[in-house]
N, CA, C and O atoms as a printed pandas DataFrame, in Angstrom:
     atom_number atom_name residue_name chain_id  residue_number  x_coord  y_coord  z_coord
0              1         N          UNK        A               1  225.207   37.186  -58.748
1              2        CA          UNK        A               1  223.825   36.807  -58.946
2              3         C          UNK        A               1  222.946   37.972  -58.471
3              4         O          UNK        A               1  223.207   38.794  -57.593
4              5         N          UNK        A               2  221.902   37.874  -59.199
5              6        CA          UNK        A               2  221.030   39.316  -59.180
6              7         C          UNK        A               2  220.046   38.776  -57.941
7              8         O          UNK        A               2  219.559   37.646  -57.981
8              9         N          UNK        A               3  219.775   39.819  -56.696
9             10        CA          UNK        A               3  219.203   39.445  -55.231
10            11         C          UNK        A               3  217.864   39.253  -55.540
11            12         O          UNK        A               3  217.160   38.594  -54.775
12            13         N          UNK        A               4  217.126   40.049  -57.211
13            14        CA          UNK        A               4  216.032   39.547  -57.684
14            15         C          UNK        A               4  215.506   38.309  -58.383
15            16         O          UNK        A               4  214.342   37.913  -58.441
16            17         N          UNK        A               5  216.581   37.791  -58.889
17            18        CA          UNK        A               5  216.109   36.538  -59.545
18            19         C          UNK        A               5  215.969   35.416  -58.819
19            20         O          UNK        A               5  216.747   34.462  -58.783
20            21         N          UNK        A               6  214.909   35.563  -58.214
21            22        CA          UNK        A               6  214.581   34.547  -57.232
22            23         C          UNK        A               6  214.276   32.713  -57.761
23            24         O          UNK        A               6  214.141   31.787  -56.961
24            25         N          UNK        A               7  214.230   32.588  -59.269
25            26        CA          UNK        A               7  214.237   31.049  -60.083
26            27         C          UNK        A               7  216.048   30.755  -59.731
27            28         O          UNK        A               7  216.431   29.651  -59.346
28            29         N          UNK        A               8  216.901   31.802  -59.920
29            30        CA          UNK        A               8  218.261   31.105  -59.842
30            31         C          UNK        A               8  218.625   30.808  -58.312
31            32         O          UNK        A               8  218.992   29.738  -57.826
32            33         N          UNK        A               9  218.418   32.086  -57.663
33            34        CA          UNK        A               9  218.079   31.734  -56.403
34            35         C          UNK        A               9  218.529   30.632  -55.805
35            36         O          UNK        A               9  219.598   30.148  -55.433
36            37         N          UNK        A              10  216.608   30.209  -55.840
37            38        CA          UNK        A              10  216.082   29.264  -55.036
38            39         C          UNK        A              10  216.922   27.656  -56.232
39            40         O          UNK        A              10  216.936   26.551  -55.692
40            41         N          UNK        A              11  217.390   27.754  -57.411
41            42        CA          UNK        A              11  218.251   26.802  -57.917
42            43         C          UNK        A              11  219.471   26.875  -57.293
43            44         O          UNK        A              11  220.081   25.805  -57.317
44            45         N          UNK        A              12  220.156   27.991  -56.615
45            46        CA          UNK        A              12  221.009   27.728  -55.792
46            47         C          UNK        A              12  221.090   27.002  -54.345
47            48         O          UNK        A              12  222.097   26.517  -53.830
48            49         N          UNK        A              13  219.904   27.045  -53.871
49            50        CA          UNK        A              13  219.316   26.783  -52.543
50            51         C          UNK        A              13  219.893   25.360  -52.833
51            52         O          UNK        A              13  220.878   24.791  -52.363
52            53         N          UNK        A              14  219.007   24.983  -53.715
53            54        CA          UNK        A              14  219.339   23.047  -53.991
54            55         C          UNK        A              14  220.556   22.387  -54.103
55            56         O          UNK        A              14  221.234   22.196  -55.113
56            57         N          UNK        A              15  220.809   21.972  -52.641
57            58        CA          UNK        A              15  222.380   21.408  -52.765
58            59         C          UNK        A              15  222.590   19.763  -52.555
59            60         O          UNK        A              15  221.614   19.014  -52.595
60            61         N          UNK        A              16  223.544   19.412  -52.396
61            62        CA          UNK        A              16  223.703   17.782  -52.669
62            63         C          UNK        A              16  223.412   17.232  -51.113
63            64         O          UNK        A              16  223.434   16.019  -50.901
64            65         N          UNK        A              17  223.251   17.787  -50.486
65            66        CA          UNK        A              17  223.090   16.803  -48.975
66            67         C          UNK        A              17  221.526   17.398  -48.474
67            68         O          UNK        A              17  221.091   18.547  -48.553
68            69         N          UNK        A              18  221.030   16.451  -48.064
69            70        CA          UNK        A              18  219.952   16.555  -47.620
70            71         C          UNK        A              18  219.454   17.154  -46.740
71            72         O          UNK        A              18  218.284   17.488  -46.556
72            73         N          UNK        A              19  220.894   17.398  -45.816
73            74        CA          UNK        A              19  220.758   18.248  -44.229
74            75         C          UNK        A              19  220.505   19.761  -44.740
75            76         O          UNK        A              19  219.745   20.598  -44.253
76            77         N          UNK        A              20  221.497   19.892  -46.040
77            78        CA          UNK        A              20  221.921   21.363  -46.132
78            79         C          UNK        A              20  220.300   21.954  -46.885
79            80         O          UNK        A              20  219.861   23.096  -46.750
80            81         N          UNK        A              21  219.692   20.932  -47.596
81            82        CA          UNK        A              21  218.468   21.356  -48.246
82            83         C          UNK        A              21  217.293   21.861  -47.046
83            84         O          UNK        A              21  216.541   22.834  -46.990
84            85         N          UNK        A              22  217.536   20.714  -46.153
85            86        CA          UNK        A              22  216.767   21.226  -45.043
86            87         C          UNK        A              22  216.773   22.307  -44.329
87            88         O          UNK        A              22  215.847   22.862  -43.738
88            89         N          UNK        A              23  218.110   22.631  -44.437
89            90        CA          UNK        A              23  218.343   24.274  -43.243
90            91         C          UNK        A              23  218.290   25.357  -44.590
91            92         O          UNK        A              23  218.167   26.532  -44.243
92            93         N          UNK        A              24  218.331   25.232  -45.382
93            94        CA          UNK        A              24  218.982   26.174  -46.551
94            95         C          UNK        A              24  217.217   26.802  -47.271
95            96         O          UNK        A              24  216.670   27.903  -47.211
96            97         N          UNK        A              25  216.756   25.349  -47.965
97            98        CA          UNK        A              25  215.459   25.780  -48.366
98            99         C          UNK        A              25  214.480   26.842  -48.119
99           100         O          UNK        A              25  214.168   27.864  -48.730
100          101         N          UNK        A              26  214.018   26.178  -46.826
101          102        CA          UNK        A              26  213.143   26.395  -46.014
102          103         C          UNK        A              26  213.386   28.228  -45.705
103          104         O          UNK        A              26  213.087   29.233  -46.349
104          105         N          UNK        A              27  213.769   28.093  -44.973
105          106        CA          UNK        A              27  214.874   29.970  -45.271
106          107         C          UNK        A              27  214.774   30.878  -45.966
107          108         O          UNK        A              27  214.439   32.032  -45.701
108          109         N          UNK        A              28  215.219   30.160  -47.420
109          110        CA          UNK        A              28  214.572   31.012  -48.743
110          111         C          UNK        A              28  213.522   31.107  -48.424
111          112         O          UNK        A              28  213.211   32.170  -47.886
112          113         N          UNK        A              29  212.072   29.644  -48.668
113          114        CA          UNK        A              29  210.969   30.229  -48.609
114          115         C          UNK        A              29  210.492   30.799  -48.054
115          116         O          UNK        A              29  209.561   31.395  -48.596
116          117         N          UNK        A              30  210.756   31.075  -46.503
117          118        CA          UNK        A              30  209.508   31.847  -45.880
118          119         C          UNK        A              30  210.628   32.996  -45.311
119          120         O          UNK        A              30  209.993   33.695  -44.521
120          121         N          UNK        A              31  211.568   33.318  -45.363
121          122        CA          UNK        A              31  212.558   34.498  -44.975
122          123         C          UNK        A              31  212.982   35.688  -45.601
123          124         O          UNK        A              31  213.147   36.841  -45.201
124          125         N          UNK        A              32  213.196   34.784  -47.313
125          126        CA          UNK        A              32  214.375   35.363  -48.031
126          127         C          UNK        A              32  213.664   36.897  -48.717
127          128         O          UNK        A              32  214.471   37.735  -49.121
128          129         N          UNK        A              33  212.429   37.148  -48.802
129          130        CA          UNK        A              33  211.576   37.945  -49.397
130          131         C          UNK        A              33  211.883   39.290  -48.113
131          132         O          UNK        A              33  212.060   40.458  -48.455
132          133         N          UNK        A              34  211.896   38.826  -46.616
133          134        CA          UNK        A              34  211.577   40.133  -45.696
134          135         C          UNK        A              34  213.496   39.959  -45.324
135          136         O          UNK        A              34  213.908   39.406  -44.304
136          137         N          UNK        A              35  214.148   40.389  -46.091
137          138        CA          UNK        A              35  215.661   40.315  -45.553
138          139         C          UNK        A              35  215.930   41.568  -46.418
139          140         O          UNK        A              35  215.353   41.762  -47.488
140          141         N          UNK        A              36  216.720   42.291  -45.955
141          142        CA          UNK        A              36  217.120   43.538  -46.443
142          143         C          UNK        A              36  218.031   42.842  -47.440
143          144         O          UNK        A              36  218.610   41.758  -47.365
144          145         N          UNK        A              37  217.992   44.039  -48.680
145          146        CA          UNK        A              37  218.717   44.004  -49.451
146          147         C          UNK        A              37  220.861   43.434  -49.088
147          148         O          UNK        A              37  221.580   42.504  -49.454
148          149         N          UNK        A              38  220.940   44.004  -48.687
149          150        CA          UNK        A              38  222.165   43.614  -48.083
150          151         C          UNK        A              38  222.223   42.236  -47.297
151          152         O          UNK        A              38  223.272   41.593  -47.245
152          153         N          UNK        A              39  221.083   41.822  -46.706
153          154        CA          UNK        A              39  221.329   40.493  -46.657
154          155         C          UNK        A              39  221.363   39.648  -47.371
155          156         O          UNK        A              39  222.144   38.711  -47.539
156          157         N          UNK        A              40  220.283   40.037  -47.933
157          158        CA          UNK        A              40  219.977   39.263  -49.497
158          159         C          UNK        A              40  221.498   39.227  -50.402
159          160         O          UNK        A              40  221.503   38.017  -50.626
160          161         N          UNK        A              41  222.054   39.451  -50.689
161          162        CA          UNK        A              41  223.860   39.522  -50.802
162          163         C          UNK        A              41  224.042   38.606  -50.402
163          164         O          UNK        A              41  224.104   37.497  -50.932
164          165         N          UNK        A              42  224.204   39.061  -48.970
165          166        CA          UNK        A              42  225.228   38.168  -48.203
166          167         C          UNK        A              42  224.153   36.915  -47.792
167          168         O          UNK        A              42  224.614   36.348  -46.801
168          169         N          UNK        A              43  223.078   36.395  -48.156
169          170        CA          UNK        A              43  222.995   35.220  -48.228
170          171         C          UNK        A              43  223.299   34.451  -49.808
171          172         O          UNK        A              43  223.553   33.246  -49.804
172          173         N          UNK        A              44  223.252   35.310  -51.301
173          174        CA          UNK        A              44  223.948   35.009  -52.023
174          175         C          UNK        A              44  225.206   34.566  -51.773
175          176         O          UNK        A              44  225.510   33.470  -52.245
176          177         N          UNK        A              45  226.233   35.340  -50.956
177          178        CA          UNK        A              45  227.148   35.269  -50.948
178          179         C          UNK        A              45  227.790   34.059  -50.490
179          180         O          UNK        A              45  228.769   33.642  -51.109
180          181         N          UNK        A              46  227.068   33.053  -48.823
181          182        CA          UNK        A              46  226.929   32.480  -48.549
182          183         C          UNK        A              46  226.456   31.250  -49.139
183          184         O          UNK        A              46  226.621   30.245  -48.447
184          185         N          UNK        A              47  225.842   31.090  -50.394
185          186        CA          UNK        A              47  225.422   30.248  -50.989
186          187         C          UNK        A              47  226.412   29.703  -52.055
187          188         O          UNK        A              47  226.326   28.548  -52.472
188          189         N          UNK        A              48  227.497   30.714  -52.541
189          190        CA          UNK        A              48  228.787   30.443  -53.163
190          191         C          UNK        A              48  229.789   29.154  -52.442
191          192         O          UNK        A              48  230.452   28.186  -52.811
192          193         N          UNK        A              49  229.516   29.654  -51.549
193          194        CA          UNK        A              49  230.659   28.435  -50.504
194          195         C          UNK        A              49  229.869   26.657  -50.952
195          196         O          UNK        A              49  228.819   26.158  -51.357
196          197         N          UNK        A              50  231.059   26.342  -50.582
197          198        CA          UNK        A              50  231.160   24.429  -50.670
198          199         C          UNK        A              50  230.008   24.108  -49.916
199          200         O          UNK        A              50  229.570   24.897  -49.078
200          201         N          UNK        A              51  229.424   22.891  -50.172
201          202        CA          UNK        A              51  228.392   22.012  -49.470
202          203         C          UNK        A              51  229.270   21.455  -48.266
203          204         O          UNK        A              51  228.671   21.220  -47.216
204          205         N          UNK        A              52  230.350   21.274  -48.316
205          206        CA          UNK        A              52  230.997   20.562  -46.703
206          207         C          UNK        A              52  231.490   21.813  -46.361
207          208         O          UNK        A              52  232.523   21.546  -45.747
208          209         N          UNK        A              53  231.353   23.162  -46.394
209          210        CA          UNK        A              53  232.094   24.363  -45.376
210          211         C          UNK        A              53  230.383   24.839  -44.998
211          212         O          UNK        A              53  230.260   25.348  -43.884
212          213         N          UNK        A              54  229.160   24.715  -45.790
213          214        CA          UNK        A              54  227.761   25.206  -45.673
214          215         C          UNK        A              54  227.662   24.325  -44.335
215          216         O          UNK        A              54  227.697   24.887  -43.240
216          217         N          UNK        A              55  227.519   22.739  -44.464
217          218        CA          UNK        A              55  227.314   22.022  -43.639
218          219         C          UNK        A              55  228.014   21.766  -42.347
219          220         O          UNK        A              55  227.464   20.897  -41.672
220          221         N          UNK        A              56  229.361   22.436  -41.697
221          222        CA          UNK        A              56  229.921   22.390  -40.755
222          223         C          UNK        A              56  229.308   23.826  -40.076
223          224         O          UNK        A              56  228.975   23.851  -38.891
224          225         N          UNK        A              57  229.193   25.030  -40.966
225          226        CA          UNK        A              57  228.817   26.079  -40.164
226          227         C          UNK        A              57  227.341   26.037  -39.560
227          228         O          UNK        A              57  227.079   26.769  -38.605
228          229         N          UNK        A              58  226.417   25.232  -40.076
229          230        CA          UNK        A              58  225.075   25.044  -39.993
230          231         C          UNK        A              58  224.872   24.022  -39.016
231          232         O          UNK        A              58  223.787   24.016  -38.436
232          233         N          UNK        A              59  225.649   23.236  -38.758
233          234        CA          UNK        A              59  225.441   22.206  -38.102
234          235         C          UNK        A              59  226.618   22.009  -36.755
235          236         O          UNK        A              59  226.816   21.035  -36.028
236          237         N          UNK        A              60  227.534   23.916  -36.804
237          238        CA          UNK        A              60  228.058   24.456  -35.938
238          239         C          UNK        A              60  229.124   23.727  -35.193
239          240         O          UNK        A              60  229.273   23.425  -34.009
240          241         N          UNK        A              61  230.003   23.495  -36.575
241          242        CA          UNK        A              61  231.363   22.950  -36.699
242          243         C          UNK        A              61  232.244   23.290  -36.775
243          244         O          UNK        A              61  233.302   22.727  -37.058
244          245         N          UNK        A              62  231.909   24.742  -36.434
245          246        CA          UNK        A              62  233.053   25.782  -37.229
246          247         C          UNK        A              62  232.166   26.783  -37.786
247          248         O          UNK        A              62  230.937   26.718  -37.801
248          249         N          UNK        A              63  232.970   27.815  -38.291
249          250        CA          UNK        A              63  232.209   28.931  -38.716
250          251         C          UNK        A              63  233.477   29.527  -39.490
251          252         O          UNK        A              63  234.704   29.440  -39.441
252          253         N          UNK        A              64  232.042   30.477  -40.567
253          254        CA          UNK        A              64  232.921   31.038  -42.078
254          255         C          UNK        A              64  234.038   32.624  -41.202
255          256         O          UNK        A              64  233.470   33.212  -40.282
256          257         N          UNK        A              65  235.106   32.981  -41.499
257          258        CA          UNK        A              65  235.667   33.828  -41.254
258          259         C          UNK        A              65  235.526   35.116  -41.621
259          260         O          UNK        A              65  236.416   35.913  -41.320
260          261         N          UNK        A              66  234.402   35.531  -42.323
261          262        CA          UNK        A              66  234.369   36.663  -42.996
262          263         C          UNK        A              66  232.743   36.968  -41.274
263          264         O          UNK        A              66  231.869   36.133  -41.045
264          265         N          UNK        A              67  232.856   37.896  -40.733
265          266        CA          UNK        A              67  231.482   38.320  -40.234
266          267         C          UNK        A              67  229.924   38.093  -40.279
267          268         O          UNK        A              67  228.998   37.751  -39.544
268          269         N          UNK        A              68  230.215   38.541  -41.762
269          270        CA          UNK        A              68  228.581   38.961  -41.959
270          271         C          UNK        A              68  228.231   37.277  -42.038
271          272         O          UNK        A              68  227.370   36.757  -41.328
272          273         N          UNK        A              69  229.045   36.546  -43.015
273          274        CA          UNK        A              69  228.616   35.174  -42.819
274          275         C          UNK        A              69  228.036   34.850  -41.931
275          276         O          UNK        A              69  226.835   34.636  -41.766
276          277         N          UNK        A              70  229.209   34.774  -41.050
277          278        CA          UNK        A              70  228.950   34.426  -39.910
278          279         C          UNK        A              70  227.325   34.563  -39.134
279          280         O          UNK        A              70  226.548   33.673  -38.788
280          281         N          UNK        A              71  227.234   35.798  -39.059
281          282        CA          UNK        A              71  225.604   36.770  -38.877
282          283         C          UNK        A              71  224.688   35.687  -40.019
283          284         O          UNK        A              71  223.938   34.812  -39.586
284          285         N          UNK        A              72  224.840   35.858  -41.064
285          286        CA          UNK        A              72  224.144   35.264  -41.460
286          287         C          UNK        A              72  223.277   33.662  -41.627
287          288         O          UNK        A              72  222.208   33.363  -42.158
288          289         N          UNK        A              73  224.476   32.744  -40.787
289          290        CA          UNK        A              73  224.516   31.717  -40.507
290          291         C          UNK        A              73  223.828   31.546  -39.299
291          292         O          UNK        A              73  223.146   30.523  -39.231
292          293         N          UNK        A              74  223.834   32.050  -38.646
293          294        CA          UNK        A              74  223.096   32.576  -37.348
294          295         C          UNK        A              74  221.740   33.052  -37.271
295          296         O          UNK        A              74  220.922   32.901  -36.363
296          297         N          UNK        A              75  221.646   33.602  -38.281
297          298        CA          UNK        A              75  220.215   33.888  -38.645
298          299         C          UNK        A              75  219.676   32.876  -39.182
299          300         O          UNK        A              75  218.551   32.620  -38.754
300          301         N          UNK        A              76  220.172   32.057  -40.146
301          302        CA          UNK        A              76  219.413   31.196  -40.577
302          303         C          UNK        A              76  218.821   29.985  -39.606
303          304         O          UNK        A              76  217.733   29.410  -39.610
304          305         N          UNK        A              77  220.026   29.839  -38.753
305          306        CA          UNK        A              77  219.425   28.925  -37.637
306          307         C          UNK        A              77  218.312   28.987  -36.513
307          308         O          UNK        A              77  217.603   28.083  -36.068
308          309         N          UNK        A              78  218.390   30.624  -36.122
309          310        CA          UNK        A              78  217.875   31.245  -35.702
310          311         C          UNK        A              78  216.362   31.238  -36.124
311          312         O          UNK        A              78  215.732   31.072  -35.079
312          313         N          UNK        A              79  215.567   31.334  -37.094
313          314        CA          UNK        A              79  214.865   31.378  -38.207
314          315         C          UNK        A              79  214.617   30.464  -38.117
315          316         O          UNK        A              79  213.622   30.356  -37.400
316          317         N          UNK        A              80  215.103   29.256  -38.593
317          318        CA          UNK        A              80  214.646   27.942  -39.129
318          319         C          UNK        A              80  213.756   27.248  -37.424
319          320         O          UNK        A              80  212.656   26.706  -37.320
320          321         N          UNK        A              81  214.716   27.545  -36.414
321          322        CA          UNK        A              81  214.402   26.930  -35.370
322          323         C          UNK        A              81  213.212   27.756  -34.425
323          324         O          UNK        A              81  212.721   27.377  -33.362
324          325         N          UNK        A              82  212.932   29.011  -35.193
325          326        CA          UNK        A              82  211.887   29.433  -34.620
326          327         C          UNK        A              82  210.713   29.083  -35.139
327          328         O          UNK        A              82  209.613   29.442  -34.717
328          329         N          UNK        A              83  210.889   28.508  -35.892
329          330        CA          UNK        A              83  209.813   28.202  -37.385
330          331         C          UNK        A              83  209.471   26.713  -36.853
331          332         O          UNK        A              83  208.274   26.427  -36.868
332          333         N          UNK        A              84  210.227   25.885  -36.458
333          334        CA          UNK        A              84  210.216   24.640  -35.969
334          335         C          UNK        A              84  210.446   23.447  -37.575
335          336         O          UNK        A              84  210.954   23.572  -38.690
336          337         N          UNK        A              85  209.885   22.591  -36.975
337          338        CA          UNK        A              85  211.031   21.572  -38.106
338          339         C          UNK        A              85  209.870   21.430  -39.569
339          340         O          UNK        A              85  208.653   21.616  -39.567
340          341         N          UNK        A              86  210.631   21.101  -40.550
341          342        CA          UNK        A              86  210.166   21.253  -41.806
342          343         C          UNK        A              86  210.118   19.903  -42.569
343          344         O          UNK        A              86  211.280   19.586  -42.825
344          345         N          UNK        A              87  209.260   19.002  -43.026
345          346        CA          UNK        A              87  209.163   18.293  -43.753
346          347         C          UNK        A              87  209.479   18.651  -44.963
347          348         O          UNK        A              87  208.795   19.536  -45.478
348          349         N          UNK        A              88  210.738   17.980  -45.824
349          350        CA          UNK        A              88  210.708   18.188  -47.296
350          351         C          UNK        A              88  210.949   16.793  -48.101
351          352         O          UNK        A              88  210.955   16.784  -49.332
């Protein structure tokens, strides 16, 4: 997926559980624009994975085995919780 096409994107963002929309969304919108190119990847990349492997690492059940994931999962929480909580 191209790190510019931000319509498929943010159609990837939209996943089947409600928790994951909540940590996942929100992220895109107000993050995904100031993330270096290379993150921007590897939060593509991250967005490939299952809705029950998204939702254990996010909700810090476990964590993905590859690094940067990892980093990246971390950031998002990081982020989201500095931002404070999000009505959607």
């Amino acid at each position: 997926m191209d790190i510019n096409n931000k319509a498929r994107i943010h159609w990837a963002c939209r996943r089947g559980m409600r928790e994951l929309d909540i940590s996942i969304m929100p992220f895109f919108e107000y993050e995904y624009d100031s993330l270096s190119d290379n993150d921007k990847r590897v939060f593509i990349q991250l967005l490939e994975n299952d809705d029950p492997d998204l939702f254990n690492w996010l909700m810090n059940h476990g964590k993905p085995a590859d690094p940067e994931l990892q980093r990246m999962v971390k950031l998002i929480q990081q982020r989201n919780k500095a931002r404070g909580p999000v009505a959607i």
